[in-house]
C-alpha positions, 0 to 999 in steps of 0.5 A, a space after each residue: 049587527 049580529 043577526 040571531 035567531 030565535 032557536 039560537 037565542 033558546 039554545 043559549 038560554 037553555 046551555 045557560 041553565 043548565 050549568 047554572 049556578 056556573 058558568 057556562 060557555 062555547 063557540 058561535 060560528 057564523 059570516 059576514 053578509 052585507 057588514 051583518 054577522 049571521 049565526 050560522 050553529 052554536 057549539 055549547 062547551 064544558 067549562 073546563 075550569 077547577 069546580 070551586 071556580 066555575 061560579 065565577 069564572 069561564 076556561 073554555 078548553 082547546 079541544 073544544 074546536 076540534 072535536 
């Protein structure tokens, strides 16, 4: 089960609208504890996809996990 939290759920929601009509995208990073996965930060990217597709399609780019 993924444990979520309220602000975490807002996060998404509001990286969600924000890109709306397209879509968007991003990392959650969190652990295991006690078979659980806790969401520990959320880290929204670009959706680096060509802008006549990104109504439909995600293309998160590499650099995103290191930055």
């Amino acid at each position: 089960m993924v444990k979520l939290k309220r602000e975490h759920s807002g996060a998404i929601q509001a990286h969600g609208e924000a890109t709306y009509p397209n879509e968007c995208c991003g990392l959650i990073l969190g652990r295991m504890v006690q078979g659980d996965k806790h969401i520990l930060e959320l880290l929204p990217a670009e959706n680096v996809r060509k802008e006549n597709e990104q109504h439909n399609r995600v293309l998160s780019s590499p650099r995103t996990i290191f930055e």
